[in-house]
Chimera marker file (.cmm) of the C-alpha trace (Angstrom):
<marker_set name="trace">
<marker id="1" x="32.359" y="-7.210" z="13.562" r="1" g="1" b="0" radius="0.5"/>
<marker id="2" x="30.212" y="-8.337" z="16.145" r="1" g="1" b="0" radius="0.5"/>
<marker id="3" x="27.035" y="-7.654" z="18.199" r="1" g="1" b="0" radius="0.5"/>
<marker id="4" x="28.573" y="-4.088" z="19.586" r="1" g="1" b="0" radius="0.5"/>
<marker id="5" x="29.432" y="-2.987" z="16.026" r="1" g="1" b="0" radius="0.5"/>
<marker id="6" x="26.333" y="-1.216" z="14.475" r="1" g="1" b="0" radius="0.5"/>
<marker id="7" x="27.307" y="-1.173" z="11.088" r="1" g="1" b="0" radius="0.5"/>
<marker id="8" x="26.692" y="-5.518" z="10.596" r="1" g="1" b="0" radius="0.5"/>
<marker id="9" x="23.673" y="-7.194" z="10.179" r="1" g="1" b="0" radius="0.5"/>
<marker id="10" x="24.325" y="-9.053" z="13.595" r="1" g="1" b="0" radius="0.5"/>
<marker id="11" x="25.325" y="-5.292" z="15.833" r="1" g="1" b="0" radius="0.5"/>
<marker id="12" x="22.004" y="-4.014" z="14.254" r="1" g="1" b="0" radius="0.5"/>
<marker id="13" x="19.715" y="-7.732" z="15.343" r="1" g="1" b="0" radius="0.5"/>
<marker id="14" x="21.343" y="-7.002" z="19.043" r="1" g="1" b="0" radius="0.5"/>
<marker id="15" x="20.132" y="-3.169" z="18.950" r="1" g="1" b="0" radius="0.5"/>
<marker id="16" x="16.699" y="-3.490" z="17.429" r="1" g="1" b="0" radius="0.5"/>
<marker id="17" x="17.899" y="-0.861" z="14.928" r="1" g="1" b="0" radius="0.5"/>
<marker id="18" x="17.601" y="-1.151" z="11.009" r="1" g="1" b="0" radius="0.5"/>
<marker id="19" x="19.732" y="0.520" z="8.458" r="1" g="1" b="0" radius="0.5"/>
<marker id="20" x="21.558" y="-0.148" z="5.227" r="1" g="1" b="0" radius="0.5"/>
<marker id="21" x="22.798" y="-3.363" z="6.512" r="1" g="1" b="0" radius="0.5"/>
<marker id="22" x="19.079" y="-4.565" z="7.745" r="1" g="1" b="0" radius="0.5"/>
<marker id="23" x="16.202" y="-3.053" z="6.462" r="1" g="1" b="0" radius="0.5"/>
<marker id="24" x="12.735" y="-2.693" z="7.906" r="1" g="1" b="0" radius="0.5"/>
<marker id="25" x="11.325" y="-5.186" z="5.074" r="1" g="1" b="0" radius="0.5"/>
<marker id="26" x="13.678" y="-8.023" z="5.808" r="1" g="1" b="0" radius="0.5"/>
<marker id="27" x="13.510" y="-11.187" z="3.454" r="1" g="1" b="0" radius="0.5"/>
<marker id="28" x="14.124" y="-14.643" z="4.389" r="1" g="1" b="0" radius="0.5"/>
<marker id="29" x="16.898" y="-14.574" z="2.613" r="1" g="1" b="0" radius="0.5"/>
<marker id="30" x="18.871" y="-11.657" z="3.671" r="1" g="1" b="0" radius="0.5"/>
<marker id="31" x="22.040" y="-13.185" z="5.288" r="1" g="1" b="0" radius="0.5"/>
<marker id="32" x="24.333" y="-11.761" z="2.843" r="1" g="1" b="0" radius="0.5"/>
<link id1="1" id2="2" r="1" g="1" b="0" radius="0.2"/>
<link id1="2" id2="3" r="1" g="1" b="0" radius="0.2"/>
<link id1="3" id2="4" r="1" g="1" b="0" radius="0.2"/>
<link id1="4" id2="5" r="1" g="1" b="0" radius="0.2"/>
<link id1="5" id2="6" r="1" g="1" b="0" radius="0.2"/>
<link id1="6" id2="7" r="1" g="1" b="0" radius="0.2"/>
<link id1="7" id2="8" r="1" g="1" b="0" radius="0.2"/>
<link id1="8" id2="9" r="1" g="1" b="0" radius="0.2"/>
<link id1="9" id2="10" r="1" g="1" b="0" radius="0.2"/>
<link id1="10" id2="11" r="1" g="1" b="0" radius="0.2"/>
<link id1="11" id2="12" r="1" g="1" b="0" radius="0.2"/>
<link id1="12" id2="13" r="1" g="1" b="0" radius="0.2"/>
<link id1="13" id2="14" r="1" g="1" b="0" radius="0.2"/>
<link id1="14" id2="15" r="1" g="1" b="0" radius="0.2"/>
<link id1="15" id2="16" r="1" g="1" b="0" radius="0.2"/>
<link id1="16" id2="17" r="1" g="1" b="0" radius="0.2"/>
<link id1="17" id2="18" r="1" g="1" b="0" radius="0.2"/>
<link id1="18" id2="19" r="1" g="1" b="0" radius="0.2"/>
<link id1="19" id2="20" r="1" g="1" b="0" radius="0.2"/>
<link id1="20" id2="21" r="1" g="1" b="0" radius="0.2"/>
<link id1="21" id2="22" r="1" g="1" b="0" radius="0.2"/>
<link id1="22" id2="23" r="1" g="1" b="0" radius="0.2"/>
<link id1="23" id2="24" r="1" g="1" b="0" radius="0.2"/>
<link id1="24" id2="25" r="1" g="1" b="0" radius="0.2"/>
<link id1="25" id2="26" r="1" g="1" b="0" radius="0.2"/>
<link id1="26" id2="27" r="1" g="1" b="0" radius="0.2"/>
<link id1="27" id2="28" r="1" g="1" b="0" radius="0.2"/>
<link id1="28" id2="29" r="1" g="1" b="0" radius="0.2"/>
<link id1="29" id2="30" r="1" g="1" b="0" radius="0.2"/>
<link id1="30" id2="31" r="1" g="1" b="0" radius="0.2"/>
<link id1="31" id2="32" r="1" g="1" b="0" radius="0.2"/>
</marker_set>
C-alpha cells in the first residue's frame, strides 16, 4: 500500500486514475 500501488485509494490520487477503489463521482466522504 502506497502511492506506487494502483489498487488503493492513495496509488490511484498519485496516478490520476479512477477505479473500484476511487470512482469518477467521488463523495466527501469516501476515505474508507
Amino acid at each position: 500500500m502506497g502511492k506506487g500501488d494502483k489498487r488503493t485509494r492513495r496509488g490511484k490520487l498519485y496516478r490520476g486514475t479512477h477505479g473500484k477503489s476511487r470512482p469518477r463521482k467521488a463523495k466527501k466522504g469516501d476515505q474508507q
